[in-house]
PQR file of N, CA, C, O and H, with PARSE charges and radii, in Angstrom:
ATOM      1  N   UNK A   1       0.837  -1.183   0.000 -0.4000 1.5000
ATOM      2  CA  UNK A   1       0.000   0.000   0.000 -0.0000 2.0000
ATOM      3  C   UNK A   1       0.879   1.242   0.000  0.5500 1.7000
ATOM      4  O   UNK A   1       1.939   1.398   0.606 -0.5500 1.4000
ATOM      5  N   UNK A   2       0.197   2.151  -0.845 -0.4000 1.5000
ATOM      6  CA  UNK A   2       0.847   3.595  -0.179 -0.0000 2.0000
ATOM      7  C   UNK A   2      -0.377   4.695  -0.511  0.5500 1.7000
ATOM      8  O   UNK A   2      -1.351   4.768  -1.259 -0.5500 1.4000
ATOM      9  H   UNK A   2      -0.664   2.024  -1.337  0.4000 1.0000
ATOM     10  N   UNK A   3      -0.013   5.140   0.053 -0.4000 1.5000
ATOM     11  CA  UNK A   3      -0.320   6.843   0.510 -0.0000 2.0000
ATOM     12  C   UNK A   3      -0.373   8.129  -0.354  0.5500 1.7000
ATOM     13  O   UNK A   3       0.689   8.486  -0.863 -0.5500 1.4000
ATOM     14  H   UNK A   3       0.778   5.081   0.661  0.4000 1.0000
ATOM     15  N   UNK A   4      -1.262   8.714  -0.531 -0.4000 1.5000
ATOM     16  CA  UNK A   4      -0.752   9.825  -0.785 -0.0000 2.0000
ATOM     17  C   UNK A   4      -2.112  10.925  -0.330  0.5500 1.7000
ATOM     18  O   UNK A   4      -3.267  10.501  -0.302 -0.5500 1.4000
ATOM     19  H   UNK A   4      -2.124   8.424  -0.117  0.4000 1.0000
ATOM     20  N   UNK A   5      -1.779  12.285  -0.012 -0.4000 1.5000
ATOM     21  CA  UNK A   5      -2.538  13.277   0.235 -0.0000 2.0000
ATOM     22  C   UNK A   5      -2.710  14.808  -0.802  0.5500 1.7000
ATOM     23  O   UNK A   5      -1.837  15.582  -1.196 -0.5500 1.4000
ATOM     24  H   UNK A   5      -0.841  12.629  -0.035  0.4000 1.0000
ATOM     25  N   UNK A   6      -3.504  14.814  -0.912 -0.4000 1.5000
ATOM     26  CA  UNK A   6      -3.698  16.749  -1.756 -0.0000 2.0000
ATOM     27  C   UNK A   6      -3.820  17.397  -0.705  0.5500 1.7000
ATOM     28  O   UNK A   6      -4.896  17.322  -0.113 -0.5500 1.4000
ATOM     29  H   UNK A   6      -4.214  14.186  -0.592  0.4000 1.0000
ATOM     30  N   UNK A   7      -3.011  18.021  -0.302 -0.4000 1.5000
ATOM     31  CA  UNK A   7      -2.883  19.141   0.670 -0.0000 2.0000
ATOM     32  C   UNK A   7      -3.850  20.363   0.003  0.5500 1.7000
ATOM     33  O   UNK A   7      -4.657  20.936   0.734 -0.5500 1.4000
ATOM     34  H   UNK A   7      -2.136  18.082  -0.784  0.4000 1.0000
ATOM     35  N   UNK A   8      -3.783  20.555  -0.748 -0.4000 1.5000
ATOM     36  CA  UNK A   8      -5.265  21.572  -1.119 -0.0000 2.0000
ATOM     37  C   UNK A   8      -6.230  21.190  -0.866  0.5500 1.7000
ATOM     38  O   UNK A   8      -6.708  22.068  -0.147 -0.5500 1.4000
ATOM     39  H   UNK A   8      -3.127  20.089  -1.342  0.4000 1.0000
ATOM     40  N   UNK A   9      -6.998  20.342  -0.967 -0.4000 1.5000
ATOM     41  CA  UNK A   9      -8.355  19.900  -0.650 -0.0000 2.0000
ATOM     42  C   UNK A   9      -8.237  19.312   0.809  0.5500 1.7000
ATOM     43  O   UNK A   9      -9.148  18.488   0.884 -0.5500 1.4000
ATOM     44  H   UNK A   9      -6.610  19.629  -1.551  0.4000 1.0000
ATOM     45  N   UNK A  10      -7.748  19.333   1.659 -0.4000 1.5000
ATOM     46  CA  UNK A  10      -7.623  19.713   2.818 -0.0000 2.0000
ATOM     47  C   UNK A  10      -8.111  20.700   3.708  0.5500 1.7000
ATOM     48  O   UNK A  10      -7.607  21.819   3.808 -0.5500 1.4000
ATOM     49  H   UNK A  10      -7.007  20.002   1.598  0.4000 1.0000
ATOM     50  N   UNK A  11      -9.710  20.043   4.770 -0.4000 1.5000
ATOM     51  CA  UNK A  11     -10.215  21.274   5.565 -0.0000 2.0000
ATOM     52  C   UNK A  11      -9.646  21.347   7.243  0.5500 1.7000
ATOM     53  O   UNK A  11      -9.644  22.147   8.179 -0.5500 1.4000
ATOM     54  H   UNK A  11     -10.119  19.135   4.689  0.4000 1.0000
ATOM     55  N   UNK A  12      -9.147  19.852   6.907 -0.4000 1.5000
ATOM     56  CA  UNK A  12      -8.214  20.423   8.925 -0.0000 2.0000
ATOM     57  C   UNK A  12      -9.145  19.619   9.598  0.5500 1.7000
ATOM     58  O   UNK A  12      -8.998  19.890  10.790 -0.5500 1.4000
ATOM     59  H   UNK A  12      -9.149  19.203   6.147  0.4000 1.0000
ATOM     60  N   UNK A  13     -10.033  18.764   9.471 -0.4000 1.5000
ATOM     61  CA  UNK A  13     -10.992  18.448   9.984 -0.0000 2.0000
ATOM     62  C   UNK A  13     -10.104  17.254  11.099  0.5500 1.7000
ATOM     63  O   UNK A  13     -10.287  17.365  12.311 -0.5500 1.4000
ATOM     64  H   UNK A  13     -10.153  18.544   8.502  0.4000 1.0000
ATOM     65  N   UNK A  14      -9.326  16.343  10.647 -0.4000 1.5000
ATOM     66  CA  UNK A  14      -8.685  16.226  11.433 -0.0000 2.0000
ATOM     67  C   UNK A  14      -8.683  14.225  11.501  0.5500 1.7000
ATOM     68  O   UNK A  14      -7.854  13.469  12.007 -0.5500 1.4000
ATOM     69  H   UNK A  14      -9.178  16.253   9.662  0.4000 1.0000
ATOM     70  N   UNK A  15      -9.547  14.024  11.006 -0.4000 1.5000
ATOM     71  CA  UNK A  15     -10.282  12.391  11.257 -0.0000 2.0000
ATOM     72  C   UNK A  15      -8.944  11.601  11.259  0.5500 1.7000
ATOM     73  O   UNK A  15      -8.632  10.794  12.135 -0.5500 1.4000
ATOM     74  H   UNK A  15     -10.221  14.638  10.595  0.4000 1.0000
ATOM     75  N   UNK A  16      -8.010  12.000   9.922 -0.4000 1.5000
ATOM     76  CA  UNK A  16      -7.197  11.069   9.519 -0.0000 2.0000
ATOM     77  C   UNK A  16      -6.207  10.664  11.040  0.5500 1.7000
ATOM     78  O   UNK A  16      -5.925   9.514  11.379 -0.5500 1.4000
ATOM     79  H   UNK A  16      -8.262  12.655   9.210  0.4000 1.0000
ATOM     80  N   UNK A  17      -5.801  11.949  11.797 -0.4000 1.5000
ATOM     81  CA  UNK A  17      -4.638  12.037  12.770 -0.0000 2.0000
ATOM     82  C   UNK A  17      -5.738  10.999  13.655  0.5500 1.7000
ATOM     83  O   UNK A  17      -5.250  10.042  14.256 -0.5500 1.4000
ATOM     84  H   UNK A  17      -6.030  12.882  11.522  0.4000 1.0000
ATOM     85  N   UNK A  18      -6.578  11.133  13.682 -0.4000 1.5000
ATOM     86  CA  UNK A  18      -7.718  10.288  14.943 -0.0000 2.0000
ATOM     87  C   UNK A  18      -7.252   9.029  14.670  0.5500 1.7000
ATOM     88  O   UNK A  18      -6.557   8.198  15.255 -0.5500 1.4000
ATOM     89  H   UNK A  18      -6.975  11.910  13.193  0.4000 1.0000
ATOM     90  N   UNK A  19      -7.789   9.111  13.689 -0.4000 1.5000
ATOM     91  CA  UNK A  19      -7.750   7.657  13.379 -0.0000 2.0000
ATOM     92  C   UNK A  19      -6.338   6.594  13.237  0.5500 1.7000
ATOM     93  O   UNK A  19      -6.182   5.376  13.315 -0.5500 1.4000
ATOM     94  H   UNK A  19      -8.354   9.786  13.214  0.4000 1.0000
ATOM     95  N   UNK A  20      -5.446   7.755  12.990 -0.4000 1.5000
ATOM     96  CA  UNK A  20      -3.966   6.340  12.254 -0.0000 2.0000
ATOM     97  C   UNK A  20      -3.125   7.566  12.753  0.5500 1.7000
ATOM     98  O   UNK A  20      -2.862   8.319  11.815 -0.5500 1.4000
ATOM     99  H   UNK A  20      -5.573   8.745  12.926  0.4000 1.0000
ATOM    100  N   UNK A  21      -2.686   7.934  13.815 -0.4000 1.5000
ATOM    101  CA  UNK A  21      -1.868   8.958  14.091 -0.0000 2.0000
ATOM    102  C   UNK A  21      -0.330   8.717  13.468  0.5500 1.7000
ATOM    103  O   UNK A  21       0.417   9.666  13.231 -0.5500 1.4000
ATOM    104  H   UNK A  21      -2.900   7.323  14.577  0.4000 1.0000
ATOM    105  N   UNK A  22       0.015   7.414  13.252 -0.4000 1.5000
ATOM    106  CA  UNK A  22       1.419   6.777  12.907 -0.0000 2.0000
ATOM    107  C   UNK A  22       1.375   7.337  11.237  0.5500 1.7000
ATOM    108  O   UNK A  22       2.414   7.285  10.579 -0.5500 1.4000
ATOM    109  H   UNK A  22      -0.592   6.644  13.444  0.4000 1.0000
ATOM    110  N   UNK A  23       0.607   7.656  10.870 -0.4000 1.5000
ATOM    111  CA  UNK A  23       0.662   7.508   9.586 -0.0000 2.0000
ATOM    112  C   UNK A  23      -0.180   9.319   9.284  0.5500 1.7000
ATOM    113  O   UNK A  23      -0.320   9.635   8.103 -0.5500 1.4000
ATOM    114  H   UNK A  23      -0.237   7.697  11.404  0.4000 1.0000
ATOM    115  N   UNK A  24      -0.455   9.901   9.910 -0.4000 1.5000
ATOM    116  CA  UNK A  24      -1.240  11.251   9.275 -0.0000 2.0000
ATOM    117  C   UNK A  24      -0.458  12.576  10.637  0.5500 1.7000
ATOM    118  O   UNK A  24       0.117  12.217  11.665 -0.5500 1.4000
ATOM    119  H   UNK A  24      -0.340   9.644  10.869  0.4000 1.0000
ATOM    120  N   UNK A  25      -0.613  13.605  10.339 -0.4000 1.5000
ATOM    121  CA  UNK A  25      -0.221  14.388  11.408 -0.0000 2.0000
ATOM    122  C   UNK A  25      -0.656  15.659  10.826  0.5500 1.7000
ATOM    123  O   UNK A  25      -0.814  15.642   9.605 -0.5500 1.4000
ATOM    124  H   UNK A  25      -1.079  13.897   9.505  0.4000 1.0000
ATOM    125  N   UNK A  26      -0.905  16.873  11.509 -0.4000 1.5000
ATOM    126  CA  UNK A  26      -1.392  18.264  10.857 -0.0000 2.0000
ATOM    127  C   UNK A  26      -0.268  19.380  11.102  0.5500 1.7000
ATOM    128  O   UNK A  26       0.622  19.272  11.945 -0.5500 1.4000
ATOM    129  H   UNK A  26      -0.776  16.887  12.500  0.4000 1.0000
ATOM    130  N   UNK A  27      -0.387  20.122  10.513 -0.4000 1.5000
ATOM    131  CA  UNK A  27       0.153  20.929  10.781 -0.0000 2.0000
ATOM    132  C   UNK A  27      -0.391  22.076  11.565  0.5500 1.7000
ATOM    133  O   UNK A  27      -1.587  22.352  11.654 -0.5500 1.4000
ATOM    134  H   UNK A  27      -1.110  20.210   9.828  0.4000 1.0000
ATOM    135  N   UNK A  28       0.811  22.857  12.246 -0.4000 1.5000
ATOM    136  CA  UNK A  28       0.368  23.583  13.990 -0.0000 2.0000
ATOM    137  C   UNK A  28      -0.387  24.294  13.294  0.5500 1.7000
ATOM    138  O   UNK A  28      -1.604  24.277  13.479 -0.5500 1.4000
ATOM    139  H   UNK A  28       1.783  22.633  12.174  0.4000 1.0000
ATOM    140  N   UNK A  29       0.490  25.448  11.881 -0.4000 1.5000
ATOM    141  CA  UNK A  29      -0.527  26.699  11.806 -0.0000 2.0000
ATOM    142  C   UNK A  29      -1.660  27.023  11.081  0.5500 1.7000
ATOM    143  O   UNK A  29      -2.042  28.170  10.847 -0.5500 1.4000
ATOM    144  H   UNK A  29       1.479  25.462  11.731  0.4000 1.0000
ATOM    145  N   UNK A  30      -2.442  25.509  10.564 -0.4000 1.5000
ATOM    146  CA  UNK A  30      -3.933  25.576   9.676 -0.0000 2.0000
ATOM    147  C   UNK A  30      -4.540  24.474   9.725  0.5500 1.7000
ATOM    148  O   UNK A  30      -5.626  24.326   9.165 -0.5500 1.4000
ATOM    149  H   UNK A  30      -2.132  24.577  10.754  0.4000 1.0000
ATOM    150  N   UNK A  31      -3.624  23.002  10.765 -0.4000 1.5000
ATOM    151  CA  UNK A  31      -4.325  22.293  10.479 -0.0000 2.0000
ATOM    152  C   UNK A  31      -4.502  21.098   9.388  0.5500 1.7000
ATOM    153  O   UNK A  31      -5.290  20.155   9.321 -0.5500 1.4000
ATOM    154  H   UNK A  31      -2.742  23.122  11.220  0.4000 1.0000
ATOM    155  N   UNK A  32      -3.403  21.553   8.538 -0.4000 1.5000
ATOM    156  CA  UNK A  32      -3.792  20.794   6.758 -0.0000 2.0000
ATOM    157  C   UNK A  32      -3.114  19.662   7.667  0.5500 1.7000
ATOM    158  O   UNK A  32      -2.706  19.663   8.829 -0.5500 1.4000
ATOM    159  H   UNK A  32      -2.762  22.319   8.592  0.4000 1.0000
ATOM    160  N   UNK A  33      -3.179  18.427   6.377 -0.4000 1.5000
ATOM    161  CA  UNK A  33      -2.664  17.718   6.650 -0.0000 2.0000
ATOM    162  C   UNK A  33      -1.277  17.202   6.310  0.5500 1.7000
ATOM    163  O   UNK A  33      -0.759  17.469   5.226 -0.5500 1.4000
ATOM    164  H   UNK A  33      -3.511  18.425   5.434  0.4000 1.0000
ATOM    165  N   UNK A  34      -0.692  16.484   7.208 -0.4000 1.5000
ATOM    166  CA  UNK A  34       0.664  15.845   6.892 -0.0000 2.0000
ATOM    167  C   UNK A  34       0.881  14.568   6.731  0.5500 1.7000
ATOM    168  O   UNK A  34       0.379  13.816   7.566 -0.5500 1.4000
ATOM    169  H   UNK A  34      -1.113  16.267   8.089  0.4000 1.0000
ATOM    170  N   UNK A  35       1.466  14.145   5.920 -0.4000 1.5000
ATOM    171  CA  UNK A  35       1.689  12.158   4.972 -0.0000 2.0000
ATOM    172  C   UNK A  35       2.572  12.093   6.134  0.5500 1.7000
ATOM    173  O   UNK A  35       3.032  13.232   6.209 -0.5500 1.4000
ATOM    174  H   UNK A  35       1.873  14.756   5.241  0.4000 1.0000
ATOM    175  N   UNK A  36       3.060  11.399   7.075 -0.4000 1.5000
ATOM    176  CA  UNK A  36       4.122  11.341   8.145 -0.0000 2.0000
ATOM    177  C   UNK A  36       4.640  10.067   7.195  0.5500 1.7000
ATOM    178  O   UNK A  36       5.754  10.282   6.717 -0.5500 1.4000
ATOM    179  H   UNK A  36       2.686  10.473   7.014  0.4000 1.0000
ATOM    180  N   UNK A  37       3.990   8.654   6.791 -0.4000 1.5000
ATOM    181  CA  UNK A  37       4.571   7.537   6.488 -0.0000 2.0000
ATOM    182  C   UNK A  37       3.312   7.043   4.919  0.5500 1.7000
ATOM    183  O   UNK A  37       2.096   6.854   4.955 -0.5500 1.4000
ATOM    184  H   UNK A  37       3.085   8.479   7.179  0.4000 1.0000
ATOM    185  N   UNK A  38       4.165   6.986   3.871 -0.4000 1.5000
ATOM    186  CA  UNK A  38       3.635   7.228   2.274 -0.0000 2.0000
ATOM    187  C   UNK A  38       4.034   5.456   2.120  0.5500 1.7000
ATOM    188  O   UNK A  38       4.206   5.075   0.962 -0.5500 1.4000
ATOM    189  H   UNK A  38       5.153   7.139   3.841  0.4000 1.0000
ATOM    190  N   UNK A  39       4.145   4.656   2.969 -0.4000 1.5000
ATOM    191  CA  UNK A  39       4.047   3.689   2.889 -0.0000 2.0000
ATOM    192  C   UNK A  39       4.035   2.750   4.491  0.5500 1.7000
ATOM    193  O   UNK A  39       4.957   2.293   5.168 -0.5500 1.4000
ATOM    194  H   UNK A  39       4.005   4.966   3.910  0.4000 1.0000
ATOM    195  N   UNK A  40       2.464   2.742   4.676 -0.4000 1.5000
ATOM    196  CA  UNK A  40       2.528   2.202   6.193 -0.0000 2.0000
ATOM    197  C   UNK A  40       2.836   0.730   6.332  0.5500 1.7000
ATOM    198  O   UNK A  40       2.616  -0.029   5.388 -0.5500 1.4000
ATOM    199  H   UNK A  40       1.715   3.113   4.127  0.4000 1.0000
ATOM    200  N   UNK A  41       3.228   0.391   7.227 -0.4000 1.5000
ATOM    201  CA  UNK A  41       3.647  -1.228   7.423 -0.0000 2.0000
ATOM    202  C   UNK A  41       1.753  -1.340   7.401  0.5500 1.7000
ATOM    203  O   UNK A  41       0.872  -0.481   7.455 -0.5500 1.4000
ATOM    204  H   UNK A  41       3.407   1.008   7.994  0.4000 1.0000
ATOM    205  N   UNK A  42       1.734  -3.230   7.268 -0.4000 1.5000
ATOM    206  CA  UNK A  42       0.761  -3.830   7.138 -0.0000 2.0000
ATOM    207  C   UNK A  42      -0.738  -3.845   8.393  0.5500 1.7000
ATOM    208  O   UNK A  42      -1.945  -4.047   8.526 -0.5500 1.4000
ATOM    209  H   UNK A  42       2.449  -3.928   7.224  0.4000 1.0000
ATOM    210  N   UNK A  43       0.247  -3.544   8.910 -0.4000 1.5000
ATOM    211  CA  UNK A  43      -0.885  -3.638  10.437 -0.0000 2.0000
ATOM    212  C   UNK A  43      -1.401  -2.398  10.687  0.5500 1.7000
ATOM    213  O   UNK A  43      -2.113  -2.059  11.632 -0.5500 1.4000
ATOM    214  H   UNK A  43       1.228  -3.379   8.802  0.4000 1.0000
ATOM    215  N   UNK A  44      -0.882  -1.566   9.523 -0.4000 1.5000
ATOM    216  CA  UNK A  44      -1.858  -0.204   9.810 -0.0000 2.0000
ATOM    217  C   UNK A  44      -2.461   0.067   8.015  0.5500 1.7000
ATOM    218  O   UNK A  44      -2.453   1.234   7.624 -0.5500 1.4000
ATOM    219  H   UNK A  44      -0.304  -1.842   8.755  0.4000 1.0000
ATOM    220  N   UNK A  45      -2.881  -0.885   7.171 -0.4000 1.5000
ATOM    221  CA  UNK A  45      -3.508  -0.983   5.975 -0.0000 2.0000
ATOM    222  C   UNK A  45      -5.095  -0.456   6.300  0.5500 1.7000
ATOM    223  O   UNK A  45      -5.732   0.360   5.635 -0.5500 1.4000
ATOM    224  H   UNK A  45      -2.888  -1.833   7.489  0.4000 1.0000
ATOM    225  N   UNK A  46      -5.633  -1.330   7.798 -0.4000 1.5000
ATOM    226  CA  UNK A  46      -6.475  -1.192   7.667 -0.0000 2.0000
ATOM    227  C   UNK A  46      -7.228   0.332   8.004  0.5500 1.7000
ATOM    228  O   UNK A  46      -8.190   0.805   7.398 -0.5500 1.4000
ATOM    229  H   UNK A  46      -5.115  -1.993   8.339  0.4000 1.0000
ATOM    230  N   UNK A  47      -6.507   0.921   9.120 -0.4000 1.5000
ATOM    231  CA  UNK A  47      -7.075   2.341   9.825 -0.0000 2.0000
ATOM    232  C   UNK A  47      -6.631   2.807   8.503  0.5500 1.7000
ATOM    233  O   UNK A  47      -7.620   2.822   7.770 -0.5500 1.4000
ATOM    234  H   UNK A  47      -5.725   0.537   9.612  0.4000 1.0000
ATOM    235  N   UNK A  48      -5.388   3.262   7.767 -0.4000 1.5000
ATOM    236  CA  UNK A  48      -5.236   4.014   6.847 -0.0000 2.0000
ATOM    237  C   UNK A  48      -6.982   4.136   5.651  0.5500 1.7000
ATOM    238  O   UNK A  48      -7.726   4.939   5.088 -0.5500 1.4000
ATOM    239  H   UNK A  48      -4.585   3.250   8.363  0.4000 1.0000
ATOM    240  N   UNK A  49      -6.755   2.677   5.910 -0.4000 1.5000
ATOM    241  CA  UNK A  49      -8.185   2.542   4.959 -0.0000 2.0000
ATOM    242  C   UNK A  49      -9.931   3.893   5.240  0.5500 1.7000
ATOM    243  O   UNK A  49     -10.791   4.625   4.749 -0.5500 1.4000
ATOM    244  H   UNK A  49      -6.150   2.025   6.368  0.4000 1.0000
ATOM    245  N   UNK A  50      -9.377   3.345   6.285 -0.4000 1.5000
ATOM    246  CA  UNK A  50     -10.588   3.989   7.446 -0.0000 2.0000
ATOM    247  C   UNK A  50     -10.735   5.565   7.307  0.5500 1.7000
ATOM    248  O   UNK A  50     -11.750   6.261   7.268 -0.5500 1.4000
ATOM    249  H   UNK A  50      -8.679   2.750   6.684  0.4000 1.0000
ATOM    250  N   UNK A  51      -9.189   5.949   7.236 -0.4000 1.5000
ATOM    251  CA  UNK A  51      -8.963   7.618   7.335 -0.0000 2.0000
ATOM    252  C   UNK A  51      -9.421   8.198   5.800  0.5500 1.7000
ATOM    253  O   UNK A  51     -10.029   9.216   5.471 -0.5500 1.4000
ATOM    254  H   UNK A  51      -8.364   5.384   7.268  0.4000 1.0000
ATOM    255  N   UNK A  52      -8.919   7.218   5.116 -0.4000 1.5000
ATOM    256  CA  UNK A  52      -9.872   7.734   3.467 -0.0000 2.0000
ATOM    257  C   UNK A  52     -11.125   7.656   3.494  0.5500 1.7000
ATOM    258  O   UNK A  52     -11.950   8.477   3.093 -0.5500 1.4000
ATOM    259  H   UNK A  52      -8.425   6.391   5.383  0.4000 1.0000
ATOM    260  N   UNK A  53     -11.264   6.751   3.928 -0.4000 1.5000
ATOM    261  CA  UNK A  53     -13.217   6.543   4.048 -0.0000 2.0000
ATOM    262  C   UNK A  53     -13.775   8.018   4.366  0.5500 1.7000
ATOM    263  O   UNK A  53     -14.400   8.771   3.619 -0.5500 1.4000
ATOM    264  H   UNK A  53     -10.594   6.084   4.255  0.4000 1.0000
ATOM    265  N   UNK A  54     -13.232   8.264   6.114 -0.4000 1.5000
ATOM    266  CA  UNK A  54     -14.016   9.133   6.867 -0.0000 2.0000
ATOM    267  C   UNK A  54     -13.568  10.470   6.316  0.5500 1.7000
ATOM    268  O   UNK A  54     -14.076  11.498   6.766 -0.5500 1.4000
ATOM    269  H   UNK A  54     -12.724   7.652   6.720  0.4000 1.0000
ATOM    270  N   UNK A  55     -12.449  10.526   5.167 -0.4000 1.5000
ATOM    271  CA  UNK A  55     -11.840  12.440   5.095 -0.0000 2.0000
ATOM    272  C   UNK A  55     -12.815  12.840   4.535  0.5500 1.7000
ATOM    273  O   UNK A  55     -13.095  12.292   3.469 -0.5500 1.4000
ATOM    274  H   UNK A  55     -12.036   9.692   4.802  0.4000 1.0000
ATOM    275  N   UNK A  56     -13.685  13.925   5.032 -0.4000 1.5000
ATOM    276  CA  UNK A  56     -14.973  14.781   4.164 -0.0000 2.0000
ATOM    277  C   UNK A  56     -14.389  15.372   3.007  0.5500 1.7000
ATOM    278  O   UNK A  56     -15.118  15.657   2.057 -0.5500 1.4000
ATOM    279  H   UNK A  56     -13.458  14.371   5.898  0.4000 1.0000
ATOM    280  N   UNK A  57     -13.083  15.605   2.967 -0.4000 1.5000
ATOM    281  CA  UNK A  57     -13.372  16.109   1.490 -0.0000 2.0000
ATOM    282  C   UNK A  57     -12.096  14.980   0.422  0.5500 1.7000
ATOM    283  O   UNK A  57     -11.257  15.467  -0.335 -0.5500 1.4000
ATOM    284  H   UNK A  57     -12.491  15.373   3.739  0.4000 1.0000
ATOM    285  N   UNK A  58     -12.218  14.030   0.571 -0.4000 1.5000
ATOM    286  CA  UNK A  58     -11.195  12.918   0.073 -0.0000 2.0000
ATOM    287  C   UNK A  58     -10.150  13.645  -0.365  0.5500 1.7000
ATOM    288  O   UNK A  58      -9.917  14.191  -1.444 -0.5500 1.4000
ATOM    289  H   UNK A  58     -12.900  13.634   1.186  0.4000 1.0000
ATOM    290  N   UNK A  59      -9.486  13.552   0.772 -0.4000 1.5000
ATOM    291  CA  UNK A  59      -7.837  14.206   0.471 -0.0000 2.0000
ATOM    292  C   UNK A  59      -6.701  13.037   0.405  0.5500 1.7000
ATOM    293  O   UNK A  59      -5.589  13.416   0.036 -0.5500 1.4000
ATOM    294  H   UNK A  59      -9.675  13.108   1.648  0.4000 1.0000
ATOM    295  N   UNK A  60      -6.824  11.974   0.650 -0.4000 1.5000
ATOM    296  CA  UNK A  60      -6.391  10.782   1.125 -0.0000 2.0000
ATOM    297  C   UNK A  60      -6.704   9.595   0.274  0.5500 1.7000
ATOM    298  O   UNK A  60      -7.571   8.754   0.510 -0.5500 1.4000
ATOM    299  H   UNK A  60      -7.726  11.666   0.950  0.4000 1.0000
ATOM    300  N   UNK A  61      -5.813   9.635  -0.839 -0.4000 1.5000
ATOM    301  CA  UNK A  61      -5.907   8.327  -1.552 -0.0000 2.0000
ATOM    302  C   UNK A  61      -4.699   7.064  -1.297  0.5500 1.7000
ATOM    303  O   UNK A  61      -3.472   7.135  -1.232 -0.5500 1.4000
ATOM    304  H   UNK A  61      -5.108  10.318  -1.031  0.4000 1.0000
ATOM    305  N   UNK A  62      -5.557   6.013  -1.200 -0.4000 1.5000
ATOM    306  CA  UNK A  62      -4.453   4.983  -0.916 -0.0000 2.0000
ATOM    307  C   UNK A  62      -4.801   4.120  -2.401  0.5500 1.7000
ATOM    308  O   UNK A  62      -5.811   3.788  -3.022 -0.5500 1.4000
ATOM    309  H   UNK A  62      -6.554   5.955  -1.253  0.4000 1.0000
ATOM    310  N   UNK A  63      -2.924   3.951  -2.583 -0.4000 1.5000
ATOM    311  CA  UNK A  63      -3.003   2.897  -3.819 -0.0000 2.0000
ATOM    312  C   UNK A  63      -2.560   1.796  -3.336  0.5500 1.7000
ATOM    313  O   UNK A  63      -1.514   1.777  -2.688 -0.5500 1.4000
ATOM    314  H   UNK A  63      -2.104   4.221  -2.078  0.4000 1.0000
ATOM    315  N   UNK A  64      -3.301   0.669  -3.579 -0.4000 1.5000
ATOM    316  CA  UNK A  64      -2.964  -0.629  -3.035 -0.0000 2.0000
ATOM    317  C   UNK A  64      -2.067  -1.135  -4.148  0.5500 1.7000
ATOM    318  O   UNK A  64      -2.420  -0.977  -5.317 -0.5500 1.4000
ATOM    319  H   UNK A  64      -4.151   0.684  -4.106  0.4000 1.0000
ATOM    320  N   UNK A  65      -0.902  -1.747  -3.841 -0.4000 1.5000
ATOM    321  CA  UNK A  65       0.214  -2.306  -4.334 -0.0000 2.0000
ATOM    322  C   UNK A  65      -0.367  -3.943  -4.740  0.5500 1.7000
ATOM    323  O   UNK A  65       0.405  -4.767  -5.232 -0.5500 1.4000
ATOM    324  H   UNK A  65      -0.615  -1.876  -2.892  0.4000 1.0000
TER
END
C-alpha cells in the first residue's frame, strides 16, 4: 500500500490524525494535513483505509500495491 494526500483539498478536519496517528499528522498553523509515512507497514492498511473513508473532502488516496 501507499499513501498519498492533496494538501489543497484539505479542511483540517482532522479524522485522519484520529484515526492512524502513525501515519497522518497536521500541521500547527492551519491544520492541513501531513503524509508522516507514504508507505505504512501492514498492520496499519487497515485504519489508513478507514482515514480515506471518513476524510470529508477525500484528500487521502491509498493505492494498493
Amino acid at each position: 500500500m501507499r499513501v498519498s494526500v492533496d494538501q489543497t483539498r484539505c479542511c483540517g478536519a482532522g479524522q485522519c490524525v484520529l484515526t492512524v496517528p502513525e501515519v497522518f499528522d497536521q500541521r500547527e498553523e492551519d491544520g492541513i494535513v501531513v503524509l508522516l509515512e507514504p508507505a505504512p507497514a501492514e498492520e496499519l492498511h487497515r485504519a489508513v483505509r478507514e482515514a480515506a473513508a471518513v476524510c470529508p473532502t477525500s484528500t487521502i488516496t491509498v493505492h494498493e500495491d
